[in-house]
N, C-alpha and C positions, 0 to 999 in steps of 0.2 A: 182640455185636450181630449180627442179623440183617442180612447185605449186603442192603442194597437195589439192586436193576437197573436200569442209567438206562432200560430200556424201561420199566420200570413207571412211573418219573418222568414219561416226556415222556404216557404214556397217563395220566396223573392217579389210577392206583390209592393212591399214597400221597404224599400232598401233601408239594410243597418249599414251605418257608416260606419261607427265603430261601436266597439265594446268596451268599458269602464270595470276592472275587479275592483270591486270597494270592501277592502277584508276592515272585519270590525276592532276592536281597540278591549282595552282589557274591561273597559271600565262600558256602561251602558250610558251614561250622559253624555261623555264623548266623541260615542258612538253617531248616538242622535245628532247633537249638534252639527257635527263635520258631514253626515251625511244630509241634515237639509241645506246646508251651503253649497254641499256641490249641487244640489239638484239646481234648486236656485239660481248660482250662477250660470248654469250651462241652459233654463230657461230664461232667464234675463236674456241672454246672448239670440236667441232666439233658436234652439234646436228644442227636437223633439225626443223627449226622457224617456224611458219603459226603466221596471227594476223589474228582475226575477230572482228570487231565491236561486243560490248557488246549491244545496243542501248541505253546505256546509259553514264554517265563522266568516263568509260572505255573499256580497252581491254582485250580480251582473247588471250593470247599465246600458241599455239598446239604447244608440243614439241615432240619429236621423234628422235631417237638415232638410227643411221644405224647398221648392223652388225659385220661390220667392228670397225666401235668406241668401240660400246658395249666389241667387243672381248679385243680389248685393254686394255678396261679397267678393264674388268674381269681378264687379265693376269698380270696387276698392284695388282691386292686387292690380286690373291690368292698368287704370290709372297713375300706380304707384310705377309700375312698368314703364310707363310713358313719361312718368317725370324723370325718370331715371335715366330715360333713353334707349330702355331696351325693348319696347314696343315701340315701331319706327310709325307703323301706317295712322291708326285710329286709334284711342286708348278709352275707346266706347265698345260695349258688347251688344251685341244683339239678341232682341228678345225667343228668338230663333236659330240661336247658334250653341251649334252644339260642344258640352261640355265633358271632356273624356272623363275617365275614369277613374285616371293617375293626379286630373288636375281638381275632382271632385272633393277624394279622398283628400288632397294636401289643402285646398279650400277649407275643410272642415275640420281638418286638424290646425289648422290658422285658428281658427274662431275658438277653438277648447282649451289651447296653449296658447295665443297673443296675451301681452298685458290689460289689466283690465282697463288702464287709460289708455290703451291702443283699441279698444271695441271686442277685445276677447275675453273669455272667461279665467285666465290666468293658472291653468290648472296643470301641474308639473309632478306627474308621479313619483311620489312617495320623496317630494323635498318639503320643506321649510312647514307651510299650512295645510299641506295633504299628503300626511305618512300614512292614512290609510288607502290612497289612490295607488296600487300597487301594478296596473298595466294598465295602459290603451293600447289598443290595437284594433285592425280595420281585420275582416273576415276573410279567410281565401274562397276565391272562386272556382272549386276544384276541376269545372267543367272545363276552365278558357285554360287550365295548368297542364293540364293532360291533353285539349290539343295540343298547345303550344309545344308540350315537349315531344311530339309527335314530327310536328313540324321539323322542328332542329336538328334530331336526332338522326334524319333522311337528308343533310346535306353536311360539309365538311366545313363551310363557311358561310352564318349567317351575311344576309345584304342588309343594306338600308330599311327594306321593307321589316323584313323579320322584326332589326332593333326599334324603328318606328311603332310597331306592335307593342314590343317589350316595353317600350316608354312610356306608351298611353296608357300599360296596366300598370304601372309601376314606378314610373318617375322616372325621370333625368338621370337622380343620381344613379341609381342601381343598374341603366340602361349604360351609361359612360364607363361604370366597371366594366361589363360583359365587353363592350367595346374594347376598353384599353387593354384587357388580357387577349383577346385575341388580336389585335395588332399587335402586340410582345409577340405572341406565338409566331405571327407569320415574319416577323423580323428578325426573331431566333435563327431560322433556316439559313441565312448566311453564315454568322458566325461556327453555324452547326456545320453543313459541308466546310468551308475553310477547315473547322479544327481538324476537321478527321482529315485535309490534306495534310496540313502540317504534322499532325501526328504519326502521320505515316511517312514522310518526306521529307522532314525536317530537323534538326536537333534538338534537343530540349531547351528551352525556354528563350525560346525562338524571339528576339527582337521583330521580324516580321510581323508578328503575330500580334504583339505591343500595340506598336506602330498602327496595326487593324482592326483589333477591337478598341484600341481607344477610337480613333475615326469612325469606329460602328459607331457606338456609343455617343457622339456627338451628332451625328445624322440623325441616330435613331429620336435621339431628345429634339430636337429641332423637327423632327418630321410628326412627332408626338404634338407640338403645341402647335403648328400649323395645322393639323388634323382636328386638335382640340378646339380651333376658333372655328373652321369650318363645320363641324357638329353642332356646336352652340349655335350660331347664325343660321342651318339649319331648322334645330329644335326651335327658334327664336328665344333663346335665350343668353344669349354672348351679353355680359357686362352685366348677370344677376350677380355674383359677387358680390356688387358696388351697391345694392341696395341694403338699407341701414336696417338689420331687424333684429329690434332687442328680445334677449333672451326672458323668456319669463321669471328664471330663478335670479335674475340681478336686481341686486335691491339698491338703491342709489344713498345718497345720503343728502342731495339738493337738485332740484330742478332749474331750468335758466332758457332764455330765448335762444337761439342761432342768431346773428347780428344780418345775415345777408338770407336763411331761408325762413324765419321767422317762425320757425319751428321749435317745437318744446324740446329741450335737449335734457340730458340727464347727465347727471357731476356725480363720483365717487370720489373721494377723497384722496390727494394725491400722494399722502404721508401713509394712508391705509395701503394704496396700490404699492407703493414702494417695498412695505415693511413685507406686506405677502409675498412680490417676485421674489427680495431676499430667502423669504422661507421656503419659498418652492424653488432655488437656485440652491441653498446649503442642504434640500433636501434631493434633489440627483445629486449631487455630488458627493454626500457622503453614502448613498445607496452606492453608484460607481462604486468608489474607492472600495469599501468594501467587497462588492460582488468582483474586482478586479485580482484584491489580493487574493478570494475563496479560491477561484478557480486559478491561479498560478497557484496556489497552493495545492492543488489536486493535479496539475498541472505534473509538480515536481515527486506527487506519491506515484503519480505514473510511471512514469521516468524512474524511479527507483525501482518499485516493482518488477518491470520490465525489461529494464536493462542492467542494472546494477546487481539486486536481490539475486541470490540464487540458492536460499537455504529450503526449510519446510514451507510444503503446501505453495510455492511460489508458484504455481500456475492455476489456483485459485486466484491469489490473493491480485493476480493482473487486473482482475474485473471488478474488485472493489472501487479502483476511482469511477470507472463509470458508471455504477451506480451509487455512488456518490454523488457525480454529476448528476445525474437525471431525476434524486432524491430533491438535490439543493435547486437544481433550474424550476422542478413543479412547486416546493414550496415558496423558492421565492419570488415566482413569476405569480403565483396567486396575491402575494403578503403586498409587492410591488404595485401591481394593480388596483387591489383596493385602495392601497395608503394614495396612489397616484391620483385615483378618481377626487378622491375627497382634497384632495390639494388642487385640483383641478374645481372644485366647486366653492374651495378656501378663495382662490385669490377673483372669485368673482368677475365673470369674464362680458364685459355687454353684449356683445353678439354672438352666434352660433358659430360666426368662421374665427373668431378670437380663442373661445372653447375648443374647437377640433384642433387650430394648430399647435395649440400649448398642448394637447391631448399628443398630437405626433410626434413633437419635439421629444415628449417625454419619455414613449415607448420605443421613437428610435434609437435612443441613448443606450437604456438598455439593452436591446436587442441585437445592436451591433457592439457592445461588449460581449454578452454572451457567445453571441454568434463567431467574432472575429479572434477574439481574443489567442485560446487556442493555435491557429494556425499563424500569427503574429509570432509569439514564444517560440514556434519553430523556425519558422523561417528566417526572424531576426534574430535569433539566440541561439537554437539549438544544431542549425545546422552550422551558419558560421562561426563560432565560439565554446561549440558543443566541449569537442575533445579538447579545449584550454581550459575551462571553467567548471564543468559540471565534476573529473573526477577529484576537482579541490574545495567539493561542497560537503562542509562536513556532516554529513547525514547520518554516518554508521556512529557518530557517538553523540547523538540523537539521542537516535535508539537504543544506545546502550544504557540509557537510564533505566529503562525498564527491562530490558532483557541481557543476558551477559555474552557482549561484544566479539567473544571467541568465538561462543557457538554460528557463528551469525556469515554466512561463505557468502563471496559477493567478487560478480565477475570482471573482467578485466574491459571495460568500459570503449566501446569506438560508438561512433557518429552514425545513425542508420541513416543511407542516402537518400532512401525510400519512405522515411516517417513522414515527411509531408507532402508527399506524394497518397500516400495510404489516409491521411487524417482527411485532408481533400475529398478522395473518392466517399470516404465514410459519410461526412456532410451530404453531399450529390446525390448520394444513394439510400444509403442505411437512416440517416438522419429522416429523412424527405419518409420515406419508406413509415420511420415509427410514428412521424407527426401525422401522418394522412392515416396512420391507424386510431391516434388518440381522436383525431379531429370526429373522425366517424364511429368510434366506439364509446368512448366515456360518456358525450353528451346524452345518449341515448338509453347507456348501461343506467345511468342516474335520473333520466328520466323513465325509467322501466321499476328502477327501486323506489322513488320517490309517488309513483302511481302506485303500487303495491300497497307503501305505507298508508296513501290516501284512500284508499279502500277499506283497508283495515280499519283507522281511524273513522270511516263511515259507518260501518257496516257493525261495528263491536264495539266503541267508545260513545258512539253518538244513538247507537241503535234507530239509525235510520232505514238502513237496510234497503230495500226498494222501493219504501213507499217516499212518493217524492210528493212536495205541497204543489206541481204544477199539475194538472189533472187527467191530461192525454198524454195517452204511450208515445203519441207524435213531438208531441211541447219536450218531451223528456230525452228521448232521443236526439232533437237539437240541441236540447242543455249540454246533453254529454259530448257532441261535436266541440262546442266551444271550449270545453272544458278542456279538452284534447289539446285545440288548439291554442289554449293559453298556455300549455304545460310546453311546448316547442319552445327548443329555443331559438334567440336573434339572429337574423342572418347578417354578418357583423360583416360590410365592407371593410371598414378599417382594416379588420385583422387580416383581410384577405389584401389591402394593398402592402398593409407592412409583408409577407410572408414573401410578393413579389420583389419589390424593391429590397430586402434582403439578399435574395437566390439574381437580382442583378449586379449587385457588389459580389456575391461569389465570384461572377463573371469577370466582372472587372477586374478586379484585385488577384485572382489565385488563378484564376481559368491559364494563365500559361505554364503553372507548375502538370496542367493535364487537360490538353485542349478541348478531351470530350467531355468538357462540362458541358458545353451549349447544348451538349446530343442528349444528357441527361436532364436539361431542365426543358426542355420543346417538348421532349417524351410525357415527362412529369406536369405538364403544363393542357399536355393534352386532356389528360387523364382530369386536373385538375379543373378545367373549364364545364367539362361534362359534369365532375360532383357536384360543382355548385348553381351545376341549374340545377338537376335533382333538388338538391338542398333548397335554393328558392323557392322551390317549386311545390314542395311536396316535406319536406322535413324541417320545414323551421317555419316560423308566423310570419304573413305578412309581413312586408317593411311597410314603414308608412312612406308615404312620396312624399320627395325635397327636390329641389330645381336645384339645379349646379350647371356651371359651366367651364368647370375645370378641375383636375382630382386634387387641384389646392395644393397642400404645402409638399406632395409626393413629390409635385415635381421637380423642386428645390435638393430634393435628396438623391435624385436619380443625379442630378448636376456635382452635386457632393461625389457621390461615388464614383461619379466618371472621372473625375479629376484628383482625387484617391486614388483611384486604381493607374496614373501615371507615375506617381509614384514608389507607390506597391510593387509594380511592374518594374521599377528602374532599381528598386531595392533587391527584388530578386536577382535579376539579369543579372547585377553586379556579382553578388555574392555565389552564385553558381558559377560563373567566369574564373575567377580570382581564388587562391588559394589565403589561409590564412593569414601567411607569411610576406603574401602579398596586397596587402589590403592597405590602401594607401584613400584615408579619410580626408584627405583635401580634393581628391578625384569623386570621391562618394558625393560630397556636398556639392561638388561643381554639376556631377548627373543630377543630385536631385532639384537644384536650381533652375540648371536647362529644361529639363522636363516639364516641370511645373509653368516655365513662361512658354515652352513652347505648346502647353495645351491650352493654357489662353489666347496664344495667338491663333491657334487653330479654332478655340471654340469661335472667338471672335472672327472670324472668315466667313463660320458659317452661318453663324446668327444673321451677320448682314445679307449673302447668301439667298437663304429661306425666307428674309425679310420678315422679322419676327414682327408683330401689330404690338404697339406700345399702348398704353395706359392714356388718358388724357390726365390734364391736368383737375387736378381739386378743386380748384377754385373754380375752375370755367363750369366743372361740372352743376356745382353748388348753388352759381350763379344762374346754369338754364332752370334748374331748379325750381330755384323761387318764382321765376317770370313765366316759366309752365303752372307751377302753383295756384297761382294768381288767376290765372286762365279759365281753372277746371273748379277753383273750388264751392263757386255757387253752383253748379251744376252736381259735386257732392253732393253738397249739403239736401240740395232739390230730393236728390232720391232717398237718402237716408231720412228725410222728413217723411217722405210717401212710404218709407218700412216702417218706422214706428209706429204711425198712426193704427195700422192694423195688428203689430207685432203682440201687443200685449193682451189682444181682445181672444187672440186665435188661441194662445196658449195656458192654460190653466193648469202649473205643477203640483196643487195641492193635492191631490187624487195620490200621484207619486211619492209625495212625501209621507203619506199618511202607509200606504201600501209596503212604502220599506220599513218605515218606523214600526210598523205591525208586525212584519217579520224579522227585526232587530231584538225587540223584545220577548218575542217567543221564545227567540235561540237563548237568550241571556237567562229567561224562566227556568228554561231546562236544563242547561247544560254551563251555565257561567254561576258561582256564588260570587256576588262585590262583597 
């Protein structure tokens, strides 16, 4: 193979697809070995390899996809498109058609991540046979970033055109977020003037208002997935979901035909899948229970402190629960996370969309603990049951274990009418307020320290200092680009849809305890839309591009909450109406039985309504399938015989292997004792 020059790189005469960190291992054999497997594999597959010295316990791998490969593989995915049914016209490409940017990039991350009995390189950062593969990532293109936010930043609301833009640098999925936050923003604007009528015209916890945000909320979901088929159909992409693509990191335990598409299937063991859901089922549930009882328990230090307490230092001691709170939320949403990942990669998931929704299932559990809990204890306890219950908690002889009980003043205990009114606003505001501080400070603060360290460690541990093995000031200057940009961190859709589908159950659930919530999250929303094109744009890596045609299991939760928050809502109403005296629980259960079927009957009104597009069936699908299969697969097989033929003449990785392995061993000479 032709060396490529990193001058040519950083000039764009020959596109890097992606970048490869290959940090090295403790030992120098292992090093070797794993590092000519990857090259190998990735030129088996047929891309084109570069190593450069990182100058430090790794390497950079330039990758780069010929046009020839590319094509091939472009005529595999739209084929596979076309069996699927979601290429309608042709499911041939032309040798003249051009191939964007967003679909390059996801092209060639196919080829480096498919199985290797699927025609990929199988290569899965830092799992199972490559823990020294520690990032892929595709390059940014800082010139099309900085138009682009040029562009945005001069209108109030992207069109079609803009997001078509966004797509083809970026992909489906990342273009469908930017979408579906701003359709939330602009559907906010109802519930947003209403609240502030009602607010001002209204009584408190206004049944009107019930009654209106739930019917937002079901329009709004309804007008989301009719929005969301016309986008897909669109992008051409409606019914990618439905195509089968195994994850790299599942490892099967027997292979087997399909009976009707005669396709190779893959078998995990149904006593293995069993035993894992169990341990990923008693593993939320006892995190739950747990993170349920901490925070009632902080819950009830509040409540003491606050209303009970009245001896020394009591107007300190108010602010210890909450930082308690915010002590136990950061450790244990990091502790949670990790353990969740790895229970996530335990029960071995076959496809990508089996992986995300076991991924959502799990974060939403928590999060709507965390999140809900709090205002739940109020509303359903403290304010109706408060003054029965809370002054016959024996708390003061508690305390008197350790301190002596007389000294100890403690006031004469009523019901605050305003607590969850106030705990409300707090969420809306203050909350939203510290999370959009951490979202933009920490990651950054730790990547400012962790550059720092890396410096040091260069510069005084390694005594490398500026001399680098690449030879031009220019070659060097691009190192340090990438290096930069490996240091960024992920621009994580996920966490930005949970953050929303959170702050829309505020909505649902609580928003009539204080109507101007909607005015707070449109505000907040605004605000939010803008950081995270920044952030795409400009402050976190590349995403790689992934086709979607739907935000997937989100929108199962938005349907949870809306119908939650009928509930919620009827539970309030009640208990602000009714004195305690008056609380007649066969009336309770009768509202919340109504409620609950009268929002199915409404949901179901409007489903039919919007005329929501259903699913086909499986088997019919399965069956065009096979008889499409049948069709296209000598004309496969035709061209992938005309790639081989040349594929292995063009490319020669020994040059590669020898070039890392040379700078493997030097770092290990110097700086490693085995």
């Amino acid at each position: 193979m032709d060396k490529i020059k990193i001058s040519q790189l950083s000039d764009k005469n020959i596109p890097v697809d992606y970048v490869i960190c290959f940090y090295y291992d403790k030992t120098l054999k292992k090093t070797v070995e794993q590092f000519k497997k990857l090259v190998q594999r990735l030129s088996e597959v047929g891309l084109n390899v570069e190593c450069y010295n990182d100058s430090l316990n790794s390497i950079f791998l330039f990758i780069s996809c010929s046009s020839s490969r590319l094509h091939l593989e472009a005529s595999i995915s739209r084929r596979k498109d076309w069996l699927y049914g979601i290429e309608k016209v042709s499911p041939y490409i032309k040798d003249d058609e051009k191939i964007t940017v967003s679909e390059r990039l996801r092209l060639v991350y196919d080829i480096i991540s498919s199985p290797v009995s699927e025609g990929g390189a199988g290569i899965c950062p830092d799992l199972n046979e490559w823990k020294m593969v520690k990032f892929i990532f595709p390059l940014h293109d800082y010139r099309f970033n900085k138009d682009y936010m040029d562009r945005i930043l001069k209108k109030w609301v992207i069109n079609e055109s803009d997001l078509d833009i966004l797509k083809n640098h970026f992909g489906e999925k990342i273009a469908l977020y930017f979408f579906f936050i701003q359709f939330y923003i602009l559907w906010l604007i109802f519930p947003t003037i209403f609240g502030l009528f009602i607010h001002f015209f209204f009584p408190k916890y206004s049944i009107v208002f019930a009654i209106t945000i739930t019917l937002w909320s079901i329009i709004f979901i309804q007008m989301w997935k009719k929005t969301e088929v016309k986008l897909s159909v669109r992008w051409g992409v409606y019914g990618i979901s439905k195509i089968y693509q195994r994850r790299g990191s599942f490892i099967e335990d027997k292979t087997g035909k399909d009976v009707i598409t005669r396709q190779t299937i893959f078998f995990f063991s149904i006593l293995k899948w069993l035993f894992r859901k169990i341990v990923s089922f008693l593993f939320q549930m006892v995190f739950s229970i747990v993170i349920i009882c901490i925070l009632v328990g902080i819950f009830f230090v509040e409540l003491y402190f606050l209303e009970i307490y009245d001896g020394p230092f009591q107007k300190y001691l108010v602010i210890v629960p909450t930082v308690l709170f915010m002590i136990f939320i950061s450790i244990f949403s990091v502790i949670y996370n990790i353990l969740s990942t790895y229970i996530n990669y335990y029960e071995n998931h076959e496809t990508d969309i089996d992986f995300e929704s076991s991924s959502i299932r799990k974060a939403f559990l928590v999060n709507f603990i965390i999140s809900y809990t709090s205002l739940f204890m109020i509303s359903c306890f403290y304010v109706p049951f408060g003054s029965d219950i809370i002054p016959k908690i024996n708390i003061l002889n508690i305390q008197s274990i350790f301190t002596d009980s007389q000294n100890i003043r403690i006031k004469l205990f009523t019901v605050n009418s305003d607590k969850l009114k106030k705990q409300f606003i707090y969420y809306m505001i203050t909350a939203r307020a510290i999370n959009f501080f951490k979202q933009w400070t920490f990651p950054f603060l730790s990547r400012f320290f962790f550059s720092i360290l890396r410096r040091i460690y260069t510069t005084k541990f390694l005594k490398i200092g500026h001399e680098d093995t690449n030879s031009s000031s220019k070659e060097f200057e691009f190192l340090r680009k990438i290096r930069a940009q490996m240091e960024l961190p992920e621009f994580s859709v996920f966490d930005n849809y949970l953050e929303l589908i959170i702050q829309f159950g505020y909505i649902l659930l609580f928003s009539i305890i204080w109507p101007l919530g909607s005015l707070c999250s449109l505000l907040s929303n605004i605000i939010k839309i803008i950081s995270d094109y920044i952030k795409l744009l400009l402050a976190t890596k590349r995403s790689i591009p992934f086709r979607t045609d739907t935000i997937g299991f989100w929108s199962s939760y938005l349907t949870l909450l809306s119908w939650l928050g009928t509930i919620v809502m009827t539970i309030l109403i009640y208990f602000h109406n009714y004195s305690l005296n008056t609380y007649i629980f066969s009336e309770f259960i009768v509202l919340g039985i109504f409620s609950n079927y009268l929002y199915i009957i409404l949901y179901t009104i409007f489903k039919k309504i919007f005329g929501y597009i259903f699913h086909e069936e499986k088997y019919i699908l399965r069956k065009y399938y096979s008889l499409k299969n049948d069709h296209l697969k000598r004309s496969m097989d035709q061209d992938t015989a005309k790639y081989r033929e040349h594929q292995y003449i063009k490319y020669d990785y020994t040059n590669v292997i020898e070039t890392g392995t040379s700078i493997i061993t030097d770092f290990f000479k110097k700086y490693k004792k085995e």
